[in-house]
Biopython code that builds the backbone (N, CA, C, O; Angstrom):
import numpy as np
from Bio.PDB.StructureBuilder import StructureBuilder

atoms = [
    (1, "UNK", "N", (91.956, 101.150, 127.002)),
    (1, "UNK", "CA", (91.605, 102.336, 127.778)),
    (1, "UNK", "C", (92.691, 103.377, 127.590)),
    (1, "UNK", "O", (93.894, 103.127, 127.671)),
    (2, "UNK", "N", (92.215, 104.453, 127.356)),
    (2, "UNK", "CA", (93.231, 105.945, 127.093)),
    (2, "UNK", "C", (92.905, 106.984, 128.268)),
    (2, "UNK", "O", (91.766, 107.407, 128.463)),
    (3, "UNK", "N", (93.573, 107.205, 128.726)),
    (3, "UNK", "CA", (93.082, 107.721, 130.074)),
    (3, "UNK", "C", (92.589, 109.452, 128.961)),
    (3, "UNK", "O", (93.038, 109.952, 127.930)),
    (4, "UNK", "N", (91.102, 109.935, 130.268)),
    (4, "UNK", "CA", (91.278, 110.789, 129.696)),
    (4, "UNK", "C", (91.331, 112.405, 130.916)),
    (4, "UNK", "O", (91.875, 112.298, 132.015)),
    (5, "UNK", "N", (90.734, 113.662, 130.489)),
    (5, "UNK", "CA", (90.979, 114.663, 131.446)),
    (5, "UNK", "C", (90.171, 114.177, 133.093)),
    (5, "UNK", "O", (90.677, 113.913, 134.183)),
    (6, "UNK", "N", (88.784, 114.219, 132.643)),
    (6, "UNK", "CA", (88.229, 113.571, 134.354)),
    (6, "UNK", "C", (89.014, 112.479, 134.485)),
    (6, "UNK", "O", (89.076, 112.580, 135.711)),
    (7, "UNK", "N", (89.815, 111.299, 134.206)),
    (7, "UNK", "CA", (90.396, 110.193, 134.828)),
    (7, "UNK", "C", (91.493, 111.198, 136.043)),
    (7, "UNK", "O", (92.144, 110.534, 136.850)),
    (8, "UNK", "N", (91.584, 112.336, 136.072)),
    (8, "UNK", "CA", (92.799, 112.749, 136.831)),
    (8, "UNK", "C", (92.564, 113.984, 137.266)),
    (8, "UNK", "O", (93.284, 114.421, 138.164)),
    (9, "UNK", "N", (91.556, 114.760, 136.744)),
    (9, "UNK", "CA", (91.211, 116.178, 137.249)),
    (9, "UNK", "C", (89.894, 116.882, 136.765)),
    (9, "UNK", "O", (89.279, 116.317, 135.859)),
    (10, "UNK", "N", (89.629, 117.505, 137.035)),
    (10, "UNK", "CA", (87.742, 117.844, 136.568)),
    (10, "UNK", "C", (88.007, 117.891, 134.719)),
    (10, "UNK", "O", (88.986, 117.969, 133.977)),
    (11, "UNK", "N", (86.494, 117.791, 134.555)),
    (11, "UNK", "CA", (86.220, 117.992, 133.252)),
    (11, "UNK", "C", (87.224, 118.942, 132.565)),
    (11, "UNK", "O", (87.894, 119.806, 133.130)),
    (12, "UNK", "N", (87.214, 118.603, 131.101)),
    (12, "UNK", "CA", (88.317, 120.077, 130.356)),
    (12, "UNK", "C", (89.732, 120.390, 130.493)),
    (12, "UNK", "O", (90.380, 121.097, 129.721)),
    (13, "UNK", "N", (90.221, 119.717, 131.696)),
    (13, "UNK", "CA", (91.989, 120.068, 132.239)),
    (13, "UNK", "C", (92.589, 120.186, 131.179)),
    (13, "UNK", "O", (92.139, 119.680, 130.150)),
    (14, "UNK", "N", (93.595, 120.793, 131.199)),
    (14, "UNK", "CA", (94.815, 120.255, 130.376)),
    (14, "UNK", "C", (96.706, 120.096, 130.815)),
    (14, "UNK", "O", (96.755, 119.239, 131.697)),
    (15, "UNK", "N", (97.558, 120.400, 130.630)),
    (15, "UNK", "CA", (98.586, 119.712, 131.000)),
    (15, "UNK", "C", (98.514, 120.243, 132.462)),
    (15, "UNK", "O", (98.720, 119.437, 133.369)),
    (16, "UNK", "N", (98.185, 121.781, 132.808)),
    (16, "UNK", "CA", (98.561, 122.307, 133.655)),
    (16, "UNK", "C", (98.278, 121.806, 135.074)),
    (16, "UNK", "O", (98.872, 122.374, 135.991)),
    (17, "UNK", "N", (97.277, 120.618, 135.408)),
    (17, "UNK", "CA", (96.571, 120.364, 136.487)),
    (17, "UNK", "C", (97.476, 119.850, 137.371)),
    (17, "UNK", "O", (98.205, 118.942, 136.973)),
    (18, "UNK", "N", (97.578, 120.270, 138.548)),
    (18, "UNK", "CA", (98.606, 120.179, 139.781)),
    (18, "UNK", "C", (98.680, 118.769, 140.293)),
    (18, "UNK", "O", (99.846, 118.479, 140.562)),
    (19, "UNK", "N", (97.916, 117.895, 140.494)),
    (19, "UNK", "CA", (98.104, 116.342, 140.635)),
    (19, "UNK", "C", (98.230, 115.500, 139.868)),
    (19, "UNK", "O", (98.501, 114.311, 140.037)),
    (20, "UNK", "N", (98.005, 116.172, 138.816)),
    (20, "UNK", "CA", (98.309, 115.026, 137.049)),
    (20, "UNK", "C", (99.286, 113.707, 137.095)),
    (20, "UNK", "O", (98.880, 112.551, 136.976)),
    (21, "UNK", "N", (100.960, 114.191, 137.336)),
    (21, "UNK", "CA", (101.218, 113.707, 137.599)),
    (21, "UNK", "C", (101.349, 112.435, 138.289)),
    (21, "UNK", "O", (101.856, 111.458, 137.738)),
    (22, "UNK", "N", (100.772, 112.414, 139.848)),
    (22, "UNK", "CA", (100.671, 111.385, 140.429)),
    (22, "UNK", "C", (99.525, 110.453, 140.187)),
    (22, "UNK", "O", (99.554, 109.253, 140.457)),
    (23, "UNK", "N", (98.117, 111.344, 139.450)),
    (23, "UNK", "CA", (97.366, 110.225, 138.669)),
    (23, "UNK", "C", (97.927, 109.319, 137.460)),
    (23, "UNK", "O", (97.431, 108.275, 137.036)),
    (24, "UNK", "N", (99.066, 109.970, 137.021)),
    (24, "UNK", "CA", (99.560, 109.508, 135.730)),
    (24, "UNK", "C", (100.419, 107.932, 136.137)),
    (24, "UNK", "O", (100.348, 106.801, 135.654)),
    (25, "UNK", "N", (101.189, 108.515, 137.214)),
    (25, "UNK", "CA", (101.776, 107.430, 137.816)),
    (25, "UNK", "C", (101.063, 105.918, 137.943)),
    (25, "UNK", "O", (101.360, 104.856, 137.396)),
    (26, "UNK", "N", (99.568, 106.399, 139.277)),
    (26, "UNK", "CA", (98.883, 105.493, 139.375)),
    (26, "UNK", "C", (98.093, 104.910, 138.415)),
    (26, "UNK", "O", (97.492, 103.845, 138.557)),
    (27, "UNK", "N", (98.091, 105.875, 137.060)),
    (27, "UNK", "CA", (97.688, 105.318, 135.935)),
    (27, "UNK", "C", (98.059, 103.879, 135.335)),
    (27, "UNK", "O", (97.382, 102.878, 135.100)),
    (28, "UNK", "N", (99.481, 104.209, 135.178)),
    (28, "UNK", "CA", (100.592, 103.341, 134.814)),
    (28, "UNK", "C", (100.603, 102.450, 135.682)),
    (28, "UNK", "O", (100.267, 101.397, 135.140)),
    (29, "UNK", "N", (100.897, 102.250, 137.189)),
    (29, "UNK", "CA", (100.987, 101.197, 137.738)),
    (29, "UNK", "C", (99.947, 100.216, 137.310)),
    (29, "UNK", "O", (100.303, 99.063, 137.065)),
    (30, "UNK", "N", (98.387, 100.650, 137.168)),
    (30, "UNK", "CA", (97.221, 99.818, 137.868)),
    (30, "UNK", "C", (96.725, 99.722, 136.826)),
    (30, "UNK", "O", (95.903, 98.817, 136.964)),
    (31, "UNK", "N", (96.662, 100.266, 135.310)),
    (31, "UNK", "CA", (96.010, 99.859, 134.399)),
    (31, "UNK", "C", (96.639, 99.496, 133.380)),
    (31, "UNK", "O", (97.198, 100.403, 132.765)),
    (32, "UNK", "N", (96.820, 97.656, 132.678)),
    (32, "UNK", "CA", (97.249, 97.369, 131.645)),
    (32, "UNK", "C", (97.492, 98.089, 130.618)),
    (32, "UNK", "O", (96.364, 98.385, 130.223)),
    (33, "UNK", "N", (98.407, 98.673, 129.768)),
    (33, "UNK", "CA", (98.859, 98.604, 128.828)),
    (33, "UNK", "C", (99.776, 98.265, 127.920)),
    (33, "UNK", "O", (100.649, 97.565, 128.435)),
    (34, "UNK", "N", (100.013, 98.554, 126.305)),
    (34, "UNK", "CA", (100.729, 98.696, 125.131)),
    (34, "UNK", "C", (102.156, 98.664, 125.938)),
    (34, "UNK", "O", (101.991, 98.428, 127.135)),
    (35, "UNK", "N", (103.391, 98.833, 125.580)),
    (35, "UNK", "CA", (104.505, 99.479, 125.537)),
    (35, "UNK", "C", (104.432, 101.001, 124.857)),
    (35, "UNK", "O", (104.401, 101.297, 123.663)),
    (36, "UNK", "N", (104.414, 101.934, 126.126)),
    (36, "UNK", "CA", (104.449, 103.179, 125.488)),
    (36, "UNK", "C", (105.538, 103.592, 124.470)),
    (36, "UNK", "O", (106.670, 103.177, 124.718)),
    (37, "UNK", "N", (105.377, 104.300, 123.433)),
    (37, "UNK", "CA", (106.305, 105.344, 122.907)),
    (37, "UNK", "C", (107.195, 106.330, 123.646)),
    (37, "UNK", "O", (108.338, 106.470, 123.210)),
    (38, "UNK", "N", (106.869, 106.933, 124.560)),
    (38, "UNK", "CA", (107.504, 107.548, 125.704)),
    (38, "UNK", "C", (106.634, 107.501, 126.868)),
    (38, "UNK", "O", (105.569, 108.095, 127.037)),
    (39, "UNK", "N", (107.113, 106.878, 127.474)),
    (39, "UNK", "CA", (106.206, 106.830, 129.039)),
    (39, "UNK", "C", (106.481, 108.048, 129.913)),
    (39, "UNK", "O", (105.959, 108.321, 130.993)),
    (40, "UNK", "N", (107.665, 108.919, 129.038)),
    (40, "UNK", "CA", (107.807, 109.739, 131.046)),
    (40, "UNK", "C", (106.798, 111.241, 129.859)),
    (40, "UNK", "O", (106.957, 112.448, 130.042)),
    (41, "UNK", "N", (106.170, 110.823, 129.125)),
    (41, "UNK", "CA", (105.799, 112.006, 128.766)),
    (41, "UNK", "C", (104.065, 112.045, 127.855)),
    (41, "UNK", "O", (103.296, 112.884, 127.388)),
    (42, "UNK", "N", (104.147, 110.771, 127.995)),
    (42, "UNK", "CA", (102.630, 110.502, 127.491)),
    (42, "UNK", "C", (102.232, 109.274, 127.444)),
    (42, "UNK", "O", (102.926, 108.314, 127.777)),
    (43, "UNK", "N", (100.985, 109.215, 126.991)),
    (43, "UNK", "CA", (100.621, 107.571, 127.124)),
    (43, "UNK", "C", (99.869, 106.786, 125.805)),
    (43, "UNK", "O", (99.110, 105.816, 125.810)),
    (44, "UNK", "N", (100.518, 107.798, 124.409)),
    (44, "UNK", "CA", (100.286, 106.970, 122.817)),
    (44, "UNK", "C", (101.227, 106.147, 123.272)),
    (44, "UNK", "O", (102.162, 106.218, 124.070)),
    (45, "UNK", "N", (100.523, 104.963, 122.233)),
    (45, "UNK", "CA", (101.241, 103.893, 121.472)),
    (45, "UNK", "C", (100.514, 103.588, 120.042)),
    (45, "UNK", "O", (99.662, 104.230, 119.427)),
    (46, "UNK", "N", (101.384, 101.983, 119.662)),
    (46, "UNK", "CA", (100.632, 101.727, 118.894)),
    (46, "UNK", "C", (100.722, 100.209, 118.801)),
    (46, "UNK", "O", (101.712, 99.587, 119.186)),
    (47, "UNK", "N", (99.681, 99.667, 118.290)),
    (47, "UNK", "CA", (99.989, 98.277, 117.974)),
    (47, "UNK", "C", (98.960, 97.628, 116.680)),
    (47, "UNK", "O", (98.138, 98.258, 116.015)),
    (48, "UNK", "N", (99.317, 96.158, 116.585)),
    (48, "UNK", "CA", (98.714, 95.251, 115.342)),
    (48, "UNK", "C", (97.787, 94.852, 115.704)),
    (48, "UNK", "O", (97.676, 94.265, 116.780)),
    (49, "UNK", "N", (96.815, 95.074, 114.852)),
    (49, "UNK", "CA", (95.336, 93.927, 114.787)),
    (49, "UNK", "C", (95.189, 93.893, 113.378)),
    (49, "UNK", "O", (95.031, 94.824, 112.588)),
    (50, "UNK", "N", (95.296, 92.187, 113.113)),
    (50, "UNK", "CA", (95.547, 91.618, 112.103)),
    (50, "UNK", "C", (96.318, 92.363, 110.874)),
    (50, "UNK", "O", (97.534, 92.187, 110.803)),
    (51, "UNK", "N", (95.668, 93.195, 109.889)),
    (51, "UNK", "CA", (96.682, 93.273, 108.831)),
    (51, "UNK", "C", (96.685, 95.224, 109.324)),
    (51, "UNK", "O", (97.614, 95.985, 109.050)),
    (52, "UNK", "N", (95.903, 95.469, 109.780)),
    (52, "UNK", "CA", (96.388, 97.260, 110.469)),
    (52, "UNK", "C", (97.815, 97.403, 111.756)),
    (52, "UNK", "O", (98.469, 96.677, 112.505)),
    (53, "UNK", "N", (97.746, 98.259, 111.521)),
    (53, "UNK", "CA", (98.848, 98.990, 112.722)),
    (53, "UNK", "C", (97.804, 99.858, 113.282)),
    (53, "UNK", "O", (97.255, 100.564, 112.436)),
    (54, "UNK", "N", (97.484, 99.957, 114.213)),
    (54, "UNK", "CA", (96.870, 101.092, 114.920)),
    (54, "UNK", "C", (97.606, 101.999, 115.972)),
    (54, "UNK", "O", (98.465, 101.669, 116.790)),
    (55, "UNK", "N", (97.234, 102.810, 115.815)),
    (55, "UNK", "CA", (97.889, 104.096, 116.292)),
    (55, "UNK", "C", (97.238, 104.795, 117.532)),
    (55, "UNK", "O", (96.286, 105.392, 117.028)),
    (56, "UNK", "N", (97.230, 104.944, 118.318)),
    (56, "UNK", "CA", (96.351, 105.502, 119.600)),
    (56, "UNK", "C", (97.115, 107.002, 119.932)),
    (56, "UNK", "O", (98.342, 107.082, 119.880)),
    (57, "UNK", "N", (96.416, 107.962, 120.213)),
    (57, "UNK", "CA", (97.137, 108.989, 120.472)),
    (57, "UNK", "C", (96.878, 109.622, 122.013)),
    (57, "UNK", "O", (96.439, 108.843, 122.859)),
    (58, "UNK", "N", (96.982, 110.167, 122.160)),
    (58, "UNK", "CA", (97.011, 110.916, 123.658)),
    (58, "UNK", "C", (96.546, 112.188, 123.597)),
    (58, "UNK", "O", (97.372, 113.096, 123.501)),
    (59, "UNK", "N", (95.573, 112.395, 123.627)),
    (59, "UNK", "CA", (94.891, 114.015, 123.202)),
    (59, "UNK", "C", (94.550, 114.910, 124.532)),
    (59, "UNK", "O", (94.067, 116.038, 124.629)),
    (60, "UNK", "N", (94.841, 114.284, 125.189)),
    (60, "UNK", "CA", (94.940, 115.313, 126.862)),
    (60, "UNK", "C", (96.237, 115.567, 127.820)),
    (60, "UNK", "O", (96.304, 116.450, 128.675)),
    (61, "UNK", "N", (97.193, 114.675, 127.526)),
    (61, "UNK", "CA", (98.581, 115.043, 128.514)),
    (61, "UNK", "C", (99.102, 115.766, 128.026)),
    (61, "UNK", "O", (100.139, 115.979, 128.654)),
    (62, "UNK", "N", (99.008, 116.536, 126.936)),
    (62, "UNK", "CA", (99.897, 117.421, 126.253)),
    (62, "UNK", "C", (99.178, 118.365, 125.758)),
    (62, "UNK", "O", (99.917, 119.302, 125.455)),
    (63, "UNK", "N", (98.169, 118.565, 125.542)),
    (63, "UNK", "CA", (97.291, 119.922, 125.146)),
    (63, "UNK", "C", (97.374, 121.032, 126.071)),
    (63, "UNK", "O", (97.569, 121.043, 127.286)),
    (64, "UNK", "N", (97.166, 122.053, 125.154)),
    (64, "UNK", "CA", (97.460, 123.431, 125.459)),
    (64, "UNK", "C", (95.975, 123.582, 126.358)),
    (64, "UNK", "O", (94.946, 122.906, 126.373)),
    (65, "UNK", "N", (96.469, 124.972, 127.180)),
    (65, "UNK", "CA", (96.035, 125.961, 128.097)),
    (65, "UNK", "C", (94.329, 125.784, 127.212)),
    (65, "UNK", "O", (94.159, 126.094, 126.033)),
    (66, "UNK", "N", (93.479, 125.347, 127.930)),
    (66, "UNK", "CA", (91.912, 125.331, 127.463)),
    (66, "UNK", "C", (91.450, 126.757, 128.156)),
    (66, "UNK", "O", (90.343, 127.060, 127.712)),
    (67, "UNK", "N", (91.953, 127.754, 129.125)),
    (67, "UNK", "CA", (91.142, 128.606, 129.392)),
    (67, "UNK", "C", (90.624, 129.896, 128.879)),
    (67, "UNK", "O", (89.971, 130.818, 129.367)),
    (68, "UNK", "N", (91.224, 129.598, 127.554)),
    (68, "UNK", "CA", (90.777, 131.062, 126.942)),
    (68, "UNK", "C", (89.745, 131.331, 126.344)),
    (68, "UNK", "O", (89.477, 130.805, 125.264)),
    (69, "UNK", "N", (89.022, 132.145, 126.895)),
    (69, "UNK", "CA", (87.928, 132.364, 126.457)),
    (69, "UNK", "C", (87.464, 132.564, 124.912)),
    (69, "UNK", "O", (88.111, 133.341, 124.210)),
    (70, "UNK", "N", (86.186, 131.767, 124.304)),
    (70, "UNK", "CA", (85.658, 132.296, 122.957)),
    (70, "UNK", "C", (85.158, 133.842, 122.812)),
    (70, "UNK", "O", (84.431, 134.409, 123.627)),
    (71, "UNK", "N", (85.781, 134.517, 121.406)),
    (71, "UNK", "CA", (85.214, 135.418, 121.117)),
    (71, "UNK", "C", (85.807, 135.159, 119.491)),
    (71, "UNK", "O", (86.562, 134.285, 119.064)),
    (72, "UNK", "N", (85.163, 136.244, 118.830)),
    (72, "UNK", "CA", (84.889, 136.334, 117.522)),
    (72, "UNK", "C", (86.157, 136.209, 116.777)),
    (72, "UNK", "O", (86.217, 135.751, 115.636)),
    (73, "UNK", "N", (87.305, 136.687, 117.547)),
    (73, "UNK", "CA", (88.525, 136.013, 117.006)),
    (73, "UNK", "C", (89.454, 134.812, 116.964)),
    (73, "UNK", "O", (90.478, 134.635, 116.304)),
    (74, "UNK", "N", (88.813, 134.014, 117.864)),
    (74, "UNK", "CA", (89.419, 132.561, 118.025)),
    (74, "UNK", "C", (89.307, 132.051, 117.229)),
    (74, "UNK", "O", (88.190, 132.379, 116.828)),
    (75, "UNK", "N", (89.855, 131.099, 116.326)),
    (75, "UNK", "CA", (90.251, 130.289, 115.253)),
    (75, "UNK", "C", (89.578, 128.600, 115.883)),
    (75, "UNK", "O", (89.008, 128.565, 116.973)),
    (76, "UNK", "N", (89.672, 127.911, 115.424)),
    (76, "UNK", "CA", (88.651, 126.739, 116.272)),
    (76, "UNK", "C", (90.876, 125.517, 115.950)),
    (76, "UNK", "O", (91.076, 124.362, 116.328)),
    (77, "UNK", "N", (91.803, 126.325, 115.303)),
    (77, "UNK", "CA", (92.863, 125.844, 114.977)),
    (77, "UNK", "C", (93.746, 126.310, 115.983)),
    (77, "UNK", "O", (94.863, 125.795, 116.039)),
    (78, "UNK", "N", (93.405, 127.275, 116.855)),
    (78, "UNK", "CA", (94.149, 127.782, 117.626)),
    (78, "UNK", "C", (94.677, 126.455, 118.755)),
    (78, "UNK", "O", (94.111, 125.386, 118.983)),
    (79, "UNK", "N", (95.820, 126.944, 119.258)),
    (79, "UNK", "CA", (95.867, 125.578, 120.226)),
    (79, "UNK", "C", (96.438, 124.231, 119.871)),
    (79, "UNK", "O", (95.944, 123.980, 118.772)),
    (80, "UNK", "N", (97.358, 123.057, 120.287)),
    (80, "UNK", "CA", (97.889, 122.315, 120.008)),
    (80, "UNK", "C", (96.938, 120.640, 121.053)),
    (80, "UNK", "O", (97.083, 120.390, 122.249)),
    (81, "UNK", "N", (96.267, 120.025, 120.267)),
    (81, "UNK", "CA", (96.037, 118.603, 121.319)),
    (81, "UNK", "C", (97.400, 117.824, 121.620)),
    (81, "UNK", "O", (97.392, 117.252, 122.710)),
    (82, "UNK", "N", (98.458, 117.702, 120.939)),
    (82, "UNK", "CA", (99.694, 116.971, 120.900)),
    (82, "UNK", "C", (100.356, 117.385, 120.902)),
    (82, "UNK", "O", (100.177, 118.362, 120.175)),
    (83, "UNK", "N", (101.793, 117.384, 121.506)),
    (83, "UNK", "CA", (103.288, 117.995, 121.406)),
    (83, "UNK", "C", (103.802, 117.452, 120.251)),
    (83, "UNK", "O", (103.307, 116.522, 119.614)),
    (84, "UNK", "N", (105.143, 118.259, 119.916)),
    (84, "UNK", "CA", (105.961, 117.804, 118.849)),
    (84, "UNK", "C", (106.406, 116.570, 118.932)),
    (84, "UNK", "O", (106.259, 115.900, 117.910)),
    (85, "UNK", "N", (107.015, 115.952, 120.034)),
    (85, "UNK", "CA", (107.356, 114.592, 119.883)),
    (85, "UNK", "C", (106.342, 113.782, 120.332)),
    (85, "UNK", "O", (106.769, 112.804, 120.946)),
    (86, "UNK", "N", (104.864, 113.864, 120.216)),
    (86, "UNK", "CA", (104.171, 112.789, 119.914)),
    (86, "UNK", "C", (103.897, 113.219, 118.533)),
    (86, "UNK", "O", (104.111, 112.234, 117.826)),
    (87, "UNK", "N", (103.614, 113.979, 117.981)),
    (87, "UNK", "CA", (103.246, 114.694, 116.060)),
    (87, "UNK", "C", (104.766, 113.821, 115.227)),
    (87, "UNK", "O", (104.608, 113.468, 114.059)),
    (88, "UNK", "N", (105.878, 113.595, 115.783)),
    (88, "UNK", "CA", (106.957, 113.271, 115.371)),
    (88, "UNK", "C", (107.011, 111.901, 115.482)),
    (88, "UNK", "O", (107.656, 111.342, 114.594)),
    (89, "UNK", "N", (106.483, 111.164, 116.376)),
    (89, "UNK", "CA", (106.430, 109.354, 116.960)),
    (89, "UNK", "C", (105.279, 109.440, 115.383)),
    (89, "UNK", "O", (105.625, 109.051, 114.267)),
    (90, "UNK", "N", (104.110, 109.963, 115.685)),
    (90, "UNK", "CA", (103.013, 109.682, 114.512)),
    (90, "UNK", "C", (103.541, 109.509, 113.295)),
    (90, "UNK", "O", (103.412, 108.446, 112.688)),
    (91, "UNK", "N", (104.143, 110.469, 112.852)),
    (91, "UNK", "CA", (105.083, 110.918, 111.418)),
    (91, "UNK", "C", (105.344, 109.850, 110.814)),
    (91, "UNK", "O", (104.982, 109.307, 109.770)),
    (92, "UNK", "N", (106.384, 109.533, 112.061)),
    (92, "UNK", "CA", (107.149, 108.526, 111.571)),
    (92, "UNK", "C", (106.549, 107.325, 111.576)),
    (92, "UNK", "O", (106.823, 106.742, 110.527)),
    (93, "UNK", "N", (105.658, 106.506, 112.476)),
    (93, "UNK", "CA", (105.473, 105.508, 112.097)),
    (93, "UNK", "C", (104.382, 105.484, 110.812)),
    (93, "UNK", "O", (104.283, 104.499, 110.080)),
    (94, "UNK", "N", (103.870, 106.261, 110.703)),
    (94, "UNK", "CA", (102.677, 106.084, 109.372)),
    (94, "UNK", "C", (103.584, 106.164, 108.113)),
    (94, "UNK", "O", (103.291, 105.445, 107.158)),
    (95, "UNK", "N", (104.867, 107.138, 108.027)),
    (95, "UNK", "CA", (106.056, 106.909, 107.120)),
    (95, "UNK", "C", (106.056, 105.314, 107.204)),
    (95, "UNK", "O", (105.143, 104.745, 106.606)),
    (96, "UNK", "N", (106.960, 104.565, 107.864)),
    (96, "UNK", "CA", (107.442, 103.420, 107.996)),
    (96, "UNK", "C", (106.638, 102.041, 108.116)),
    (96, "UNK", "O", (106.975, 100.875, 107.911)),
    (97, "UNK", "N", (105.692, 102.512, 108.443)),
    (97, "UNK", "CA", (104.505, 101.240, 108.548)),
    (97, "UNK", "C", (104.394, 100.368, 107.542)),
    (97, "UNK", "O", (104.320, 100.803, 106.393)),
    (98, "UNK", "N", (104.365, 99.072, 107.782)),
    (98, "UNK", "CA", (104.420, 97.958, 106.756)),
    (98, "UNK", "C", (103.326, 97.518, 106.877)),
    (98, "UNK", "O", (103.186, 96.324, 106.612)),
    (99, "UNK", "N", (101.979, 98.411, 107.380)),
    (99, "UNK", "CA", (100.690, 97.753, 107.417)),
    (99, "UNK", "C", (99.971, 98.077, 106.407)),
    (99, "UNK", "O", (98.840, 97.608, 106.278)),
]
sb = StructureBuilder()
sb.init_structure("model")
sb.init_model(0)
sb.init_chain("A")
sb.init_seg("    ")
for serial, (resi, resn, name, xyz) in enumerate(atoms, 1):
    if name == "N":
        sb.init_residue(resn, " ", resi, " ")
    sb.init_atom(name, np.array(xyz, "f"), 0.0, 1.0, " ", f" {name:<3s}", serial, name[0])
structure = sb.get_structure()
């Protein structure tokens, strides 16, 4: 399970939602997981099944501001789903991976 935006605030949220936090918390307490990559800042990891490494990412605790409206100049690239140090945890382990 990857938590996602409704697990903690209406449809669409993104980092900015004012109780996030303390869902994130109760996230962590009450639902099994991985050993995070950074816990005080997201909730990728990764782990082995059989001869793969799998990689899980976090595409909602760190995404940018969703409220801007479409018009003819928006780029569909505009906008970040991941911060630098989860793009940097990724990097590197797909570098280093012995899978």
């Amino acid at each position: 399970k990857m938590w996602d935006d409704h697990d903690y605030c209406g449809q669409d949220e993104d980092r900015f939602c004012s109780w996030r936090s303390d869902a994130w918390q109760a996230f962590k307490e009450h639902w099994p997981t991985y050993t995070l990559a950074n816990g005080s800042n997201g909730l990728w990891h990764s782990f082995t099944c059989g001869d793969a490494e799998v990689f899980v990412l976090d595409t909602r605790s760190q995404r940018d501001d969703n409220t801007d409206t479409d018009n003819s100049s928006k780029s569909m690239l505009d906008g970040a789903l991941i911060a630098d140090d989860q793009k940097d945890w990724l990097k590197n382990g797909l570098n280093n991976s012995t899978k």
